[in-house]
C-alpha positions, 0 to 999 in steps of 0.5 A: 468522518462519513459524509454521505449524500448521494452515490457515485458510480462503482468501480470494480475492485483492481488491487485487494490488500488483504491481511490474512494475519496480523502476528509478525515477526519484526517490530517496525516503527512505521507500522500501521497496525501495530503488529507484534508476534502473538497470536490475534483472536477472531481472526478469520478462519480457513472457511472463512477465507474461502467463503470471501474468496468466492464472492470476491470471484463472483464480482470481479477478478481483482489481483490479491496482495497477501499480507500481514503480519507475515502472511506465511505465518498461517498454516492454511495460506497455500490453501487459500493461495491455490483456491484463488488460483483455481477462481482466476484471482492472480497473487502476488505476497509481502512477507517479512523474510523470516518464513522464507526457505527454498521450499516455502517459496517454491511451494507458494509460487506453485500454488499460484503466487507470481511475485514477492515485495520484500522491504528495505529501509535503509542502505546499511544493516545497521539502517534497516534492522533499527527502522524494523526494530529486530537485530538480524532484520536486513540479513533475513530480507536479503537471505529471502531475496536470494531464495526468490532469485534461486527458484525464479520468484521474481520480486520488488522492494519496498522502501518507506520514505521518511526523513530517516533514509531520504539520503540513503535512496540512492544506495538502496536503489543500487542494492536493489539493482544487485539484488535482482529486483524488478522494481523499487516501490517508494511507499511515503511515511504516513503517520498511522499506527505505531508510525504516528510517533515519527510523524516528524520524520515524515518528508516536508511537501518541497522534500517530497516533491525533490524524491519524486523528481528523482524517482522519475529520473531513475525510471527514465534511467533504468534498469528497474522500474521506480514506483511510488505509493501513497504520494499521489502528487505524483501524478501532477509532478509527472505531468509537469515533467512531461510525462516521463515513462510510466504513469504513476497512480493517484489515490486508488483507495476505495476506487479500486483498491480495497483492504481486508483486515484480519478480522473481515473489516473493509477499508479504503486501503491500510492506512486508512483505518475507517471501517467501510464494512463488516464481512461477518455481519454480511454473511462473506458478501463482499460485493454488497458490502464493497458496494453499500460501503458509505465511506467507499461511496465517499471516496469515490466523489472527488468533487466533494473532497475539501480544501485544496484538493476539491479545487484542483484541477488533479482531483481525480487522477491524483485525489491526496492521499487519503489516509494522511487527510485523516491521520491529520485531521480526522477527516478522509476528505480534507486536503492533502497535508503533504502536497504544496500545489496551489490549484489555479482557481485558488490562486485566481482568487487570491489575486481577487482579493488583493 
C-alpha cells in the first residue's frame, strides 16, 4: 500500500539479495517464495544478468547476496560471480548445501565469493529436516559446512526463529561453534509465503525481546558473533543493555538494502513482496528504478510510518520490521506487530487522558 507525497534523500544500495533463481531443492515451511524443484519460466537471463550487474556497478559497489532458490542451480552463476568480481562488487552465497562439493565450492570462491550462509534450524536431524521438509536436510547442510571448512570458505549459519526451535538456540549455537562457523545469524519467523501457515508459531514480542537479550549475552560471550535479522527492536533493546558489543541493525529494507527477484522485480527486501520496480521494463537501469521506486521512496521517510512506530523515538535507527506490518496488515508503514515498546509521547499522552 503506496502512500507517495514528497521524496526523501537516497541512500545508496549497501546489501543487494538477489535471487538469481527460485527452483530449490528442499521444502522449507518458512519459505517466502514458496519455492519447489522445478523449473520457473521468464527468469532472467545469462545477458540479462550481466546487463544488471553493470548498472548496479555504475551506481554503487553494494556487496550482492547470491540466493534462491538454490543459487548453485544456475548453470552460469560463476560467470555472474567472476563478472561482479571484475566491477569491484564483492559476493558472498546461500546455497541449500545440496550443490556443494569441494570443487563446486572452490571454483565459487575462486571467482570471487568470499563467504557462505548455510542454514540450521534445529539442534537435531530430526528438527531440521522436518522445518526443511527433505529427509537428509541436516546431514547435507553439515556435509556443505564441512567442504567450506576443507578449502578455507568461511561461513555463518543462518537460524530462523520461531516457537519451533526457541529451546533449541543454545545447542544450535554450540553446533555452530563446532562447526567453524564465524557467526550465528538469528533471522526472526516473518509469516509470508508458505511461512504464513506457521504464523502462530511466530515468537510473542516478550519471547522475542527474551532471545534477543540472549543473543547479546552470547555475542558478549564469544567466541562467534551473534546476529540478528528481521528483529529491528533489536536495536532499542541493545541501547537498554548499554550497548553490548556490536550494533545491531534496523530495518534496512529500501534504505539500503534491495532484493532482486528471479524475474528482475525490485523489493524492499524478501519478505516484503511489493513490487518497487521492474528492471525489464527499465531496459536493466537499476539506478533510476532503485531511485523513482514510490515504495523505496516510502521507506525512506520514517516519519510517515504509522502507529507506534511513527511515534517513537527509534523510528529511524530501528524503523519495524517492515514486512511483518504488511503480512499483518496490508500496509508497509503500519506498526510493527512484534515489538511491545510503548514510545514515550504515547505513554505522556495516555497519562493525559486518565
Amino acid at each position: 500500500m503506496p502512500h507517495p507525497s514528497g521524496t526523501a534523500p537516497v541512500n545508496v544500495p549497501r546489501v543487494i539479495a538477489w535471487e538469481v533463481t527460485r527452483r530449490c531443492p528442499l521444502a522449507c515451511k518458512h519459505c517466502r517464495g514458496g519455492a519447489t524443484d522445478q523449473a520457473y519460466e521468464n527468469e532472467l537471463t545469462t545477458e540479462e544478468c550481466l546487463n544488471i550487474l553493470a548498472a548496479i556497478a555504475a551506481f554503487a559497489r553494494p556487496m550482492i547476496i547470491w540466493t534462491g532458490g538454490e543459487p548453485m542451480f544456475r548453470s552460469d552463476i560463476l560467470t555472474l560471480v567472476q563478472t561482479a568480481t571484475r566491477l569491484g562488487i564483492r559476493s558472498v552465497m546461500a546455497p541449500c548445501g545440496t550443490q556443494v562439493t569441494p570443487e563446486a565450492l572452490q571454483a565459487l570462491k575462486d571467482a570471487g565469493v568470499m563467504a557462505c550462509s548455510f542454514s540450521l534450524d534445529g539442534a537435531t536431524e530430526a528438527e531440521h529436516d522436518a522445518f526443511r521438509g527433505v529427509a537428509g536436510a541436516y546431514r547435507t547442510i553439515t556435509r556443505a559446512m564441512e567442504v567450506a571448512n576443507g578449502i578455507g570458505m568461511p561461513f555463518q549459519i543462518n537460524c530462523t526463529v520461531s516457537k519451533l526451535n526457541r529451546s533449541s538456540l543454545p545447542a544450535i549455537r554450540e553446533t555452530a561453534i563446532a562447526r567453524g562457523a564465524k557467526a550465528l545469524d538469528l533471522f526472526f519467523l516473518v509469516p509470508v509465503g508458505r511461512g504464513s501457515a506457521l504464523r502462530d508459531l511466530a515468537l510473542s514480542p516478550e519471547e522475542s525481546e527474551a532471545v534477543l537479550r540472549w543473543a547479546f549475552e552470547m555475542d558478549r560471550q564469544g567466541p562467534i558473533r551473534i546476529r540478528e535479522t528481521c528483529s529491528p527492536q533489536a536495536v532499542r533493546i541493545w541501547e537498554s543493555l548499554g550497548r553490548p558489543g556490536a550494533q545491531p541493525s534496523g530495518c534496512m529494507g529500501g534504505r539500503g538494502f534491495v532484493f532482486i527477484s528471479h524475474t528482475g522485480i525490485l523489493q524492499p527486501c524478501g519478505f516484503l513482496d511489493v513490487g518497487s520496480g521492474d528492471l525489464r521494463a527499465a531496459g536493466y537501469d537499476f539506478k533510476a528504478v532503485y531511485e523513482a521506486s514510490p515504495v523505496f521512496n516510502d521507506l525512506r521517510q520514517p516519519d510517515r510510518y504509522g502507529g507506534a512506530c511513527g511515534r517513537c523515538a527509534f523510528r529511524k535507527s530501528c524503523g519495524g520490521c517492515r514486512a511483518r506490518a504488511y503480512a499483518e496488515t496490508g500496509n508497509y508503514l503500519a506498526e510493527e506487530p512484534l515489538c511491545s515498546y510503548i514510545p514515550i509521547s504515547l505513554q505522556n499522552a495516555s497519562r493525559n487522558s486518565e
